[in-house]
TORNU-671949 format. One record per residue: residue number from 1; residue in three letters; x, y, z of N, C-alpha, C, CB in turn. Coordinates in nm, 3 decimals. Glycine has a CB too. Example, Ala and Ser with C-alpha at 12.3 -4.5 7.8 and 13.67 -1.06 7.14 Angstrom:
<pts>
+------+-------+---------+---------+---------+---------+---------+---------+---------+---------+---------+---------+---------+---------+
! zalo ! torba !   neast !  nnorth !     nup !  caeast ! canorth !    caup !   ceast !  cnorth !     cup !  cbeast ! cbnorth !    cbup !
+------+-------+---------+---------+---------+---------+---------+---------+---------+---------+---------+---------+---------+---------+
!    1 !   ALA !   1.319 !  -0.569 !   0.780 !   1.230 !  -0.450 !   0.780 !   1.320 !  -0.330 !   0.780 !   1.131 !  -0.447 !   0.905 !
!    2 !   SER !   1.285 !  -0.225 !   0.708 !   1.367 !  -0.106 !   0.714 !   1.290 !   0.003 !   0.787 !   1.408 !  -0.060 !   0.572 !
+------+-------+---------+---------+---------+---------+---------+---------+---------+---------+---------+---------+---------+---------+
</pts>
This chain:
<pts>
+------+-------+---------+---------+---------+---------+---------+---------+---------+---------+---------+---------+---------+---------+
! zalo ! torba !   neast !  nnorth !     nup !  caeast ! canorth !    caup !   ceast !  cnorth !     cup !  cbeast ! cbnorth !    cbup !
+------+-------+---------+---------+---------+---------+---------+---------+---------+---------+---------+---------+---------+---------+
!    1 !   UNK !   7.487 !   7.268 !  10.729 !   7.346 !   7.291 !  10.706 !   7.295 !   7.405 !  10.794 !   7.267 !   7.162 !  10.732 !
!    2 !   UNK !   7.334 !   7.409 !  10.917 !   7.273 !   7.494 !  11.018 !   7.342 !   7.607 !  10.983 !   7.285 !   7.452 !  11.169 !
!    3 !   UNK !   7.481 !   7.632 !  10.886 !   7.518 !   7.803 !  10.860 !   7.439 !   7.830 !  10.781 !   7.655 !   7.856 !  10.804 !
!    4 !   UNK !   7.372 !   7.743 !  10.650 !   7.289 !   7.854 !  10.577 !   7.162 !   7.859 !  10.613 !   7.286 !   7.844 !  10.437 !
!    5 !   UNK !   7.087 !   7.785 !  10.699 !   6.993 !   7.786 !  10.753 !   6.996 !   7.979 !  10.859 !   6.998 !   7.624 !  10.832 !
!    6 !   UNK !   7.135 !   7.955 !  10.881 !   7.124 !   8.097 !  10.936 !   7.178 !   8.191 !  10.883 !   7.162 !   8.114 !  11.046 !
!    7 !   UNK !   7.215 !   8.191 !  10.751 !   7.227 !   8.284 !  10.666 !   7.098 !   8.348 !  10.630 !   7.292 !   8.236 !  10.561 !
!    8 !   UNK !   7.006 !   8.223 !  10.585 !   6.883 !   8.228 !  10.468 !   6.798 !   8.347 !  10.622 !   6.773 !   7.997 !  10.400 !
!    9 !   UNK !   6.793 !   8.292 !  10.735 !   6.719 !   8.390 !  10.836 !   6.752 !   8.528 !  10.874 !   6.718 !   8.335 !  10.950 !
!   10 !   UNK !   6.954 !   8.528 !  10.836 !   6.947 !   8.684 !  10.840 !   6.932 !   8.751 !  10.726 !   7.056 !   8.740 !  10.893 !
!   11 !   UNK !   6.936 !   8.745 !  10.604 !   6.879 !   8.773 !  10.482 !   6.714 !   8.801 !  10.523 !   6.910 !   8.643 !  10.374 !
!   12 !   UNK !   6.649 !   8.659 !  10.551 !   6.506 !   8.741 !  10.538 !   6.473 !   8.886 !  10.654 !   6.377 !   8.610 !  10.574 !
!   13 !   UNK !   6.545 !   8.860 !  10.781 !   6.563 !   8.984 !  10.911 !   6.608 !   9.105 !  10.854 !   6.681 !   8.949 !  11.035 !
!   14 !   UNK !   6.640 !   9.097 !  10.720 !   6.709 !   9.251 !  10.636 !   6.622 !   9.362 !  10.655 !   6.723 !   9.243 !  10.456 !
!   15 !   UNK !   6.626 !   9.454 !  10.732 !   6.548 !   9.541 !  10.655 !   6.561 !   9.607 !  10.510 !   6.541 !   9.628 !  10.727 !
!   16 !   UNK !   6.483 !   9.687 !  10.479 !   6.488 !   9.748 !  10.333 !   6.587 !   9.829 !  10.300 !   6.381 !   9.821 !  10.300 !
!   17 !   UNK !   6.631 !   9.910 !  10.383 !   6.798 !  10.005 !  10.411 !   6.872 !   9.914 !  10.422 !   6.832 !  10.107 !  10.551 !
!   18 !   UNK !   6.913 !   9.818 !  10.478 !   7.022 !   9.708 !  10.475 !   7.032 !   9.644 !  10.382 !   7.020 !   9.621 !  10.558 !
!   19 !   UNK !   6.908 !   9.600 !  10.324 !   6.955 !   9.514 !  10.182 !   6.992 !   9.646 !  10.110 !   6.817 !   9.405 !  10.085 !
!   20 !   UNK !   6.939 !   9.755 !  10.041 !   7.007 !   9.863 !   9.967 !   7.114 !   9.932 !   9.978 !   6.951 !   9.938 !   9.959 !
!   21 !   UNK !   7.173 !   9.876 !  10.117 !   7.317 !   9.925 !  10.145 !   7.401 !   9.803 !  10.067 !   7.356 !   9.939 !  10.330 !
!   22 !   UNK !   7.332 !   9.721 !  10.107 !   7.437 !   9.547 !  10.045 !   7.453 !   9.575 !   9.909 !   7.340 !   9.355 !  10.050 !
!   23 !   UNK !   7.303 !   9.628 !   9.867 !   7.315 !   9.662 !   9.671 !   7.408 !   9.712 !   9.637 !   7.221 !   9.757 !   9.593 !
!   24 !   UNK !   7.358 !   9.845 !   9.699 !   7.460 !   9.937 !   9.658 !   7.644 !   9.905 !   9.624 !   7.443 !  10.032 !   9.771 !
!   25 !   UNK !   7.680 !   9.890 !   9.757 !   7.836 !   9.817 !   9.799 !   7.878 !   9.667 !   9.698 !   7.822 !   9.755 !   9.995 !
!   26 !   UNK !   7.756 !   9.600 !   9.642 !   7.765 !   9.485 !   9.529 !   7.841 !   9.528 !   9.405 !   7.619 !   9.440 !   9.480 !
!   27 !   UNK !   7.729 !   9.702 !   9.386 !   7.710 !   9.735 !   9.305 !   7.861 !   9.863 !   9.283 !   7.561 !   9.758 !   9.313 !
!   28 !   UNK !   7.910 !   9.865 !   9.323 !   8.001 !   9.974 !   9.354 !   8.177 !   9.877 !   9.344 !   7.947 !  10.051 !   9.542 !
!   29 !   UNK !   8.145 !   9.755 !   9.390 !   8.271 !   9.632 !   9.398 !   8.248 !   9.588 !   9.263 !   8.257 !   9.490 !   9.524 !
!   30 !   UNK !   8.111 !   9.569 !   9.220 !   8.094 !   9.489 !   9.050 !   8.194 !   9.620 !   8.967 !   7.862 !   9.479 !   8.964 !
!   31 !   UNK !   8.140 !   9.719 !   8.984 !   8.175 !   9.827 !   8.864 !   8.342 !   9.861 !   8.891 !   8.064 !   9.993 !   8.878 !
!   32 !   UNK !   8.367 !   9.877 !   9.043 !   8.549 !   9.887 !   9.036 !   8.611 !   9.727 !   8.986 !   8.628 !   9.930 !   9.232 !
!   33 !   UNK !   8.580 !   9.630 !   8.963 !   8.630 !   9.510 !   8.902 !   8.612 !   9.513 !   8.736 !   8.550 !   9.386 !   8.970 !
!   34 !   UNK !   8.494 !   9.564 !   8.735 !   8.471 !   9.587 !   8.567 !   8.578 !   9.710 !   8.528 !   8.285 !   9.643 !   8.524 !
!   35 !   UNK !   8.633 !   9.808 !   8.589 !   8.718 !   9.876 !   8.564 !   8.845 !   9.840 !   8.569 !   8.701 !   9.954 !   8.616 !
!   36 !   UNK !   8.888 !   9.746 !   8.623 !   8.999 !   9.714 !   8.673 !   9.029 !   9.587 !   8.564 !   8.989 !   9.687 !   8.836 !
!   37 !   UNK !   8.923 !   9.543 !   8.482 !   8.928 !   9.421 !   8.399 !   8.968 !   9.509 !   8.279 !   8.782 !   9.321 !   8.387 !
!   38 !   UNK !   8.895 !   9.653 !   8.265 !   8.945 !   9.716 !   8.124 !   9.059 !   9.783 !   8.144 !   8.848 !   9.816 !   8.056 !
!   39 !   UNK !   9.112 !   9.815 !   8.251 !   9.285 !   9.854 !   8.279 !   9.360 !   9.728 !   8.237 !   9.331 !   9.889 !   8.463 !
!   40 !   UNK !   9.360 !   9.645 !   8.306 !   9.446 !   9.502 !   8.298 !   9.440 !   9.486 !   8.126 !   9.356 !   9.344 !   8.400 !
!   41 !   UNK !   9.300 !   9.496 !   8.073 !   9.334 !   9.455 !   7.914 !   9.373 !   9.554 !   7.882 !   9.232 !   9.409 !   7.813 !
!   42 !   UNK !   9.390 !   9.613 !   7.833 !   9.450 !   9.745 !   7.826 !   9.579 !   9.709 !   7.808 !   9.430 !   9.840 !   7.944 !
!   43 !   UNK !   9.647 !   9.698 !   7.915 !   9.789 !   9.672 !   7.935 !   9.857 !   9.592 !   7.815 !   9.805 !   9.594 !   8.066 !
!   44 !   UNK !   9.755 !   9.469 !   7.874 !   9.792 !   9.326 !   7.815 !   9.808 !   9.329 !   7.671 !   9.683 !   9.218 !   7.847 !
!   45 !   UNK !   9.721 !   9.414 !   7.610 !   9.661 !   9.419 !   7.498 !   9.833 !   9.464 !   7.398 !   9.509 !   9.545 !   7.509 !
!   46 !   UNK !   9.878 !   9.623 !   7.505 !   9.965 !   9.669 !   7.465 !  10.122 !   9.611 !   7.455 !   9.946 !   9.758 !   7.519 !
!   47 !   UNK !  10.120 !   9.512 !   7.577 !  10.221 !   9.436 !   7.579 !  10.256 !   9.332 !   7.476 !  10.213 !   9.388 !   7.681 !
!   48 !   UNK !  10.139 !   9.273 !   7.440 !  10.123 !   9.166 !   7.366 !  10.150 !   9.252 !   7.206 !   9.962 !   9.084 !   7.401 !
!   49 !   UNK !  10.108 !   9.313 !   7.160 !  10.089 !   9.353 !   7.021 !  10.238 !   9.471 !   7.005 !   9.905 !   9.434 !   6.999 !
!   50 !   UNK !  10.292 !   9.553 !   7.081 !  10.358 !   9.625 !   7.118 !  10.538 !   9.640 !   7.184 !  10.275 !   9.644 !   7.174 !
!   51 !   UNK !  10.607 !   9.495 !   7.195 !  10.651 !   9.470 !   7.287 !  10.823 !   9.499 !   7.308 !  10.601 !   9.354 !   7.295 !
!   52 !   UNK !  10.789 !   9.629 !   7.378 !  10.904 !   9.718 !   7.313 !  10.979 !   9.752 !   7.438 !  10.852 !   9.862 !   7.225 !
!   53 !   UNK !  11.105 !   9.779 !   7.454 !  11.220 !   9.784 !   7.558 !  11.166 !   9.902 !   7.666 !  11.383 !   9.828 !   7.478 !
!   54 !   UNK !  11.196 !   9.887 !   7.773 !  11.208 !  10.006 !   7.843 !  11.268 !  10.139 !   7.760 !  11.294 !   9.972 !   7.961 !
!   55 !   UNK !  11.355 !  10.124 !   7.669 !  11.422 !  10.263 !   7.624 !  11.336 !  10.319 !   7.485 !  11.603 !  10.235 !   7.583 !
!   56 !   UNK !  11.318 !  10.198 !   7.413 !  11.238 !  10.255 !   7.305 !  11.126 !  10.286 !   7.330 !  11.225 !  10.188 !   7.207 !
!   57 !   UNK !  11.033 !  10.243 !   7.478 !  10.887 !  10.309 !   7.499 !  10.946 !  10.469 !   7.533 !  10.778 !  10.225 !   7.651 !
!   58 !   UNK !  11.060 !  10.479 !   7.622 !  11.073 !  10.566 !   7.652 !  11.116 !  10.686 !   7.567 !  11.121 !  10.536 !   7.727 !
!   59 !   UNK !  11.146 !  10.673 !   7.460 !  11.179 !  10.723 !   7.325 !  11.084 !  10.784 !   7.265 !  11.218 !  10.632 !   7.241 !
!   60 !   UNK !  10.942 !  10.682 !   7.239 !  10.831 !  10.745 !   7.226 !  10.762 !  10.829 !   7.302 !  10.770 !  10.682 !   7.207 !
!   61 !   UNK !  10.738 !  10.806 !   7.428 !  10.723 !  10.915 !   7.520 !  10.735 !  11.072 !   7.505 !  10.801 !  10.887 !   7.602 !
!   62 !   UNK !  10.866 !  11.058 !   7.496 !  10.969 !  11.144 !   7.483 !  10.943 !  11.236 !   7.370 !  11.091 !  11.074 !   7.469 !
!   63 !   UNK !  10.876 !  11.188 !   7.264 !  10.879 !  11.252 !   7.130 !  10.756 !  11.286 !   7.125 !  10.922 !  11.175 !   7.010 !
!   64 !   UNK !  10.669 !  11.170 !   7.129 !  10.481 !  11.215 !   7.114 !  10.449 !  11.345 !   7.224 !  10.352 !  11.047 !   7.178 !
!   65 !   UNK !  10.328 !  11.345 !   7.233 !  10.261 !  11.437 !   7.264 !  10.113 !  11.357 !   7.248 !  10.296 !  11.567 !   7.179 !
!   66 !   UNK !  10.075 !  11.311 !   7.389 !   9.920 !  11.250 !   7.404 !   9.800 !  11.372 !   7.381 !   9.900 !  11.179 !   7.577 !
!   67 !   UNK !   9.718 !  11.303 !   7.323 !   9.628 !  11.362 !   7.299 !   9.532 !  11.304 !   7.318 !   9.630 !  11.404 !   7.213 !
!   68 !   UNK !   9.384 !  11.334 !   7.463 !   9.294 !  11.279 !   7.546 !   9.201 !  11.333 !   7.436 !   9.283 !  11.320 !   7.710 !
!   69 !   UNK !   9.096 !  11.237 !   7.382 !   8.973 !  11.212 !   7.328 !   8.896 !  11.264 !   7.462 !   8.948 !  11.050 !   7.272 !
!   70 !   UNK !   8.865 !  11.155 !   7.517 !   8.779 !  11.111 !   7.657 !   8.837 !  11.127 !   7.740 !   8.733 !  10.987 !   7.685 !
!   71 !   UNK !   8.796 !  11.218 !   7.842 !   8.858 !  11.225 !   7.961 !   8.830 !  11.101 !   8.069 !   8.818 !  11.353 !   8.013 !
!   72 !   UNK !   8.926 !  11.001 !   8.130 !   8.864 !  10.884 !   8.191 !   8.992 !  10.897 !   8.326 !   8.856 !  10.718 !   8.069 !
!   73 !   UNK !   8.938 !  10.839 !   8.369 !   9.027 !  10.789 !   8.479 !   9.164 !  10.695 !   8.447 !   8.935 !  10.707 !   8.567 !
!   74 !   UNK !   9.147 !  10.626 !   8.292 !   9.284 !  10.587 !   8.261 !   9.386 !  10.678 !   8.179 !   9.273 !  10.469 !   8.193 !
!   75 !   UNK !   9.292 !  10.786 !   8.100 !   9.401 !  10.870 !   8.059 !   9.423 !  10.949 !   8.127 !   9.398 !  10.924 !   7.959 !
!   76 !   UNK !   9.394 !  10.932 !   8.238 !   9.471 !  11.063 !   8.346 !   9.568 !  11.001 !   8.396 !   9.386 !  11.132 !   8.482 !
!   77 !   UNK !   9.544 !  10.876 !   8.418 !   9.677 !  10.766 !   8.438 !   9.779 !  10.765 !   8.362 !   9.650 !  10.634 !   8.426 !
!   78 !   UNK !   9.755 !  10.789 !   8.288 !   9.861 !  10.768 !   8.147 !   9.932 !  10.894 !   8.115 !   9.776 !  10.726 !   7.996 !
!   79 !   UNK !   9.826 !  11.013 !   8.159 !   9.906 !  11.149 !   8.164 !   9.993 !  11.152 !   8.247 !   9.839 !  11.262 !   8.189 !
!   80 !   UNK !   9.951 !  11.126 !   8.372 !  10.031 !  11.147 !   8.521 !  10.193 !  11.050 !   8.469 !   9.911 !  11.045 !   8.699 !
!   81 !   UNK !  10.174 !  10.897 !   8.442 !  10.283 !  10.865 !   8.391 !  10.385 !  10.880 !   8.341 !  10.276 !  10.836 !   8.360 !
!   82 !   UNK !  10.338 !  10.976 !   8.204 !  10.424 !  11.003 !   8.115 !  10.520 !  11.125 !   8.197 !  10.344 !  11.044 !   7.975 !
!   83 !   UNK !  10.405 !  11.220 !   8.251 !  10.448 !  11.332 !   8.293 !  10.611 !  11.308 !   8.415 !  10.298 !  11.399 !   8.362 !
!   84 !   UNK !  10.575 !  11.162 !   8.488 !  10.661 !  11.133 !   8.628 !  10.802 !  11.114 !   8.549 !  10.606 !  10.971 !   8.736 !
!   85 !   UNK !  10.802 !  11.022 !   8.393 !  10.896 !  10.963 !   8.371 !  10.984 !  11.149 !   8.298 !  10.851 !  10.800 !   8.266 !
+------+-------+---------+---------+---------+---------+---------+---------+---------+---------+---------+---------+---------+---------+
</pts>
């Protein structure tokens, strides 16, 4: 009882820069998790519907030629990938 009793008092002791730093940093951890939820499906998505050997992905690789719509932070992932293998 007495920790949130002293939670609830440093919350109200916030100043206005401290709580907008907390936002912010909420807000910055919400959106890298929301990114990290559309990578993971992503994957999953491909594994599940897709589910093809190390040699035959690598086959395709090998032959295609990606082509970026949207530039995002996952198809640069996916460039860099292809490019390592």
């Amino acid at each position: 009882m007495e920790e949130e009793d002293q939670e609830v008092l440093k919350s109200i002791n916030e100043t206005p820069a401290q709580k907008a730093a907390k936002r912010r940093k909420l807000n910055k951890e919400a959106q890298e998790v929301k990114d990290l939820k559309k990578h993971l499906e992503f994957i999953l998505l491909v594994k599940r519907r897709y589910p093809l050997s190390k040699f035959t992905l690598e086959q395709l690789v090998n032959v295609t030629r990606l082509q970026v719509e949207k530039e995002s932070e996952m198809s640069l992932e996916l460039l860099r990938f292809t490019r390592q293998q």
